[in-house]
N, C-alpha and C positions, 0 to 999 in steps of 0.2 A: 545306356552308357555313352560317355563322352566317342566322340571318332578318335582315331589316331591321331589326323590332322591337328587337330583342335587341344588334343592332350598337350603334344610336341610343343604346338603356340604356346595353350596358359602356360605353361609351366618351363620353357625354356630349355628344353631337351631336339638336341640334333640328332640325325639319321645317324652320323657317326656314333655318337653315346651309345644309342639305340642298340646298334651293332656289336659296339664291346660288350653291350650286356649280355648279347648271346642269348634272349629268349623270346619265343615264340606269342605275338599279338593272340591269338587265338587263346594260349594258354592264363595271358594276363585277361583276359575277358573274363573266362572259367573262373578266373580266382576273384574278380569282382563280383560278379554274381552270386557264387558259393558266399562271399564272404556277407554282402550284403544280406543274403538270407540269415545269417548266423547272430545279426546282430539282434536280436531278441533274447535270445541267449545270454550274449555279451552281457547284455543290459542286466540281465539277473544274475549274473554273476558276479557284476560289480556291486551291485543293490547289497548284496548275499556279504562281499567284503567288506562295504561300509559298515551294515549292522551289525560286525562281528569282532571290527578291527579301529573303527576308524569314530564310533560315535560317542566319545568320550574322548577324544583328542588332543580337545582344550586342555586339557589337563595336563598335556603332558610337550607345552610348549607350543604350540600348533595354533596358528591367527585364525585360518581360515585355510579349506579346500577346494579347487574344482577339480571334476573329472571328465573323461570322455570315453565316448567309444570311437576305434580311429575310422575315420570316411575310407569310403574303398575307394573313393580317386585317389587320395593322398597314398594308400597302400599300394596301387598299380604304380605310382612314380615311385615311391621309396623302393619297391621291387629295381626297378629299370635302375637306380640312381647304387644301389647297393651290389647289384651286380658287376655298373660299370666300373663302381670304384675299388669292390674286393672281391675280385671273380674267385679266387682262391676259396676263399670261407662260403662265398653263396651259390657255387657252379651246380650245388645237387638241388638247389630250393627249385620245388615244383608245382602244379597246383595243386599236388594234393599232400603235399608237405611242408604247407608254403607258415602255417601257424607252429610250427617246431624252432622255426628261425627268428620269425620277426615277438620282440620281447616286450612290444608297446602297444598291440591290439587295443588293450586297457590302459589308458594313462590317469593317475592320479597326481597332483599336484597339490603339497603342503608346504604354506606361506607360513616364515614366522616374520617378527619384527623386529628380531638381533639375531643374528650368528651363531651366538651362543645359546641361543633357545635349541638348537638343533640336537645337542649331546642329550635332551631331556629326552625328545622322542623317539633317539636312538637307543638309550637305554631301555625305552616303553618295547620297541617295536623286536630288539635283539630276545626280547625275555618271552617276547609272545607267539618267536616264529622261528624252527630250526633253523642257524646259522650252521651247516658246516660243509668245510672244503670240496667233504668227499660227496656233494651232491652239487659241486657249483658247474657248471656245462661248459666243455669246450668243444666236444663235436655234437651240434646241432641236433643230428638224427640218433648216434651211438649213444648218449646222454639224455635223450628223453625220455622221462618217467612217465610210464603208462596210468600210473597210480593216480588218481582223481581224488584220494581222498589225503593224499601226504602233499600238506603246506609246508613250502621251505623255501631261505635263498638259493636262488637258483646262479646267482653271480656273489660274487664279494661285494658291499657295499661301496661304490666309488665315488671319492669327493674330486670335480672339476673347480678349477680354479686358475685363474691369469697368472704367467708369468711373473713375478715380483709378489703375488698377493702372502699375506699371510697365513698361516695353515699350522698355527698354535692351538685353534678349537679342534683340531684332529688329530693332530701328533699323538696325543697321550691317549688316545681311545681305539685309532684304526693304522693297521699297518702302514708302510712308507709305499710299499706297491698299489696301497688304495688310493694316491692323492696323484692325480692327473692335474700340473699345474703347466700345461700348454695348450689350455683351451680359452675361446671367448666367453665364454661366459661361466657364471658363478652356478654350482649345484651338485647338494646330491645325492646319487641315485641308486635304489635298490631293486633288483629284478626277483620278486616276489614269485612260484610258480602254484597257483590256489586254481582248484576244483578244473584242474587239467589244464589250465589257460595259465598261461606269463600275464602279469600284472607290474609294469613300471610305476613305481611311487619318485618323482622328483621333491624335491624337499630345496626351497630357496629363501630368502627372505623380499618382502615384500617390494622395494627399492631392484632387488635384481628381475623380478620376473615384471616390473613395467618395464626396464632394459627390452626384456626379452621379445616382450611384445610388438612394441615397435622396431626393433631390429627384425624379427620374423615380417611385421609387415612392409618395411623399406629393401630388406633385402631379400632372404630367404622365400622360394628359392631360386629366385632369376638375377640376382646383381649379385651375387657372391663371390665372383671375380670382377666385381668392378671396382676399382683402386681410393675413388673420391667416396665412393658409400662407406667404402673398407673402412676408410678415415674417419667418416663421420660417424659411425655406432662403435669403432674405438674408443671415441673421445667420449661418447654418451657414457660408456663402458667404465671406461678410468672416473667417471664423474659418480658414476654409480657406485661404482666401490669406496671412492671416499664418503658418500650420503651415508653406507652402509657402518664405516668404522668411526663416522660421527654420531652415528645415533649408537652406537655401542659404548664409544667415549663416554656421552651426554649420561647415558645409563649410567653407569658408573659414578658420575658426579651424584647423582643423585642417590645412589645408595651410599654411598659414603658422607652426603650432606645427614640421611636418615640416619645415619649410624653416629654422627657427631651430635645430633641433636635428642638422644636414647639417652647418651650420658649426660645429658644436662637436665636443671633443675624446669621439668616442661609440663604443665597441669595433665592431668591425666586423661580429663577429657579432649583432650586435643589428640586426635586419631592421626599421627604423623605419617605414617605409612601412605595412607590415605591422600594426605596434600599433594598439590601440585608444588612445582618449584618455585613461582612468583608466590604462595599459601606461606611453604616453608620458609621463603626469605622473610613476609612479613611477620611471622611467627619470634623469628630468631629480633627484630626490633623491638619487641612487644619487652615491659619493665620487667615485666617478669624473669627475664634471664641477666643473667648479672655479667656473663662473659662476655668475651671479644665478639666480634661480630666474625661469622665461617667467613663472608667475602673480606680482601683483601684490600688495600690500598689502592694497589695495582687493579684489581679487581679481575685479572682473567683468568679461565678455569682451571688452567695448572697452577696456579696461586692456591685458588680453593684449594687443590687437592693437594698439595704440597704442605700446606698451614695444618689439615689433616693429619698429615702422616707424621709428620713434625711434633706434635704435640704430646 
């Protein structure tokens, strides 16, 4: 295991931190060790969730997943870093209770490629796994189910969202207390509690979690109060989120170019669904159709879609 010295450096934790956090080196070693040993375990019991929950997916909105089992450095610092900042909720966490508290031993992460693909897999995922209040945890130790064999959320589903974003994909599916829109980044998140262990599923679209990435590596978790970084994974941030509500926009154009070209006189063999957008525009040229042309004069995409609804 890493020295103390050498922890404090990578990771940018002072004596002072250290101190607020109130716990014992000796105990954070215990808990590396112990935990290290355990990940064998972890390992099949993520194996054991993917086969059970997760491999049919596609189906249900979902681009692609990665998962992990978390490093016992990064768990000895989130220890230190959770204590210094919320002694309150973590003053009992010990090394031998120390998997009762932390909810992301297990991390899964599910990419889609619009926003809106997300209400699919929350539909999939509420229908396959007890959702309810009277099991979600608010004290650590008094709320932990002994039970290995009862699957269920263990939190409320929480969607994280920036300040100004939009939060119409969730309004109509998840309460007003699930949408946390004071955070940096876009995501979200269900704390799963399968075969004794917490299981965090992140759920992002694909544009947010390269944000993520890079921002984890320029900042997180040593510049996080430094004000020029701050600045610059903001602005990545705001860039990301417009990427996100253009490729949502774009979608749209195109179901609605499909839906305008259904009602028109179009061979049958021509598999429209199927085409690409530059396909369908040369399609809609072809003599074959005798109407106006979908693109516009003007020709830009609120035109399209306006000529649309117009008609």
């Amino acid at each position: 295991m890493i020295s103390k010295e050498a922890l404090f450096e990578k990771y940018n934790i002072s004596e002072e931190m250290f101190e607020a956090a109130s716990v014992e080196w000796d105990d954070l070693k215990y808990i590396y060790t112990d935990f290290e040993s355990k990940k064998e375990k972890y390992r099949t019991i993520l194996s054991e969730f993917e086969q059970e929950y997760l491999i049919n997916v596609s189906d249900y909105g979902i681009h692609s997943c990665r998962t992990r089992i978390k490093d016992p450095e990064h768990l000895i610092v989130k220890i230190i870093r959770r204590r210094q900042e919320n002694y309150k909720k973590y003053k009992d966490l010990n090394k031998d209770n120390y998997e009762k508290f932390l909810t992301d031993l297990i991390g899964i992460r599910c990419f889609i490629l619009f926003k809106a693909d997300w209400e699919k897999f929350h539909r999939y995922i509420e229908e396959r796994i007890e959702d309810s209040s009277q099991y979600y945890v608010d004290d650590c130790i008094a709320d932990f189910d002994e039970d290995e064999g009862h699957v269920y959320m263990a939190e409320m589903p929480k969607v994280h969202v920036r300040a100004g974003d939009s939060t119409e994909y969730y309004e109509n599916v998840l309460p007003p207390d699930a949408i946390k829109s004071k955070k940096i980044y876009r995501s979200v998140h269900y704390i799963i509690k399968y075969h004794g262990v917490y299981i965090e599923i992140q759920v992002r679209t694909l544009f947010e979690e390269g944000w993520g990435e890079i921002d984890h590596y320029m900042v997180y978790p040593y510049y996080q109060n430094d004000a020029l970084f701050q600045q610059y994974t903001g602005l990545l941030n705001r860039l990301t989120g417009l990427a996100d509500e253009m490729g949502s926009f774009f979608r749209e154009v195109k179901r609605l170019e499909i839906e305008h070209l259904k009602n028109m006189d179009v061979p049958e063999e021509d598999d429209i669904e199927k085409l690409p957008i530059k396909d369908v525009s040369d399609l809609l040229e072809k003599d074959a159709i005798k109407e106006d042309v979908f693109i516009t004069k003007n020709g830009t995409v609120q035109d399209c879609i306006n000529d649309v609804l117009n008609e």
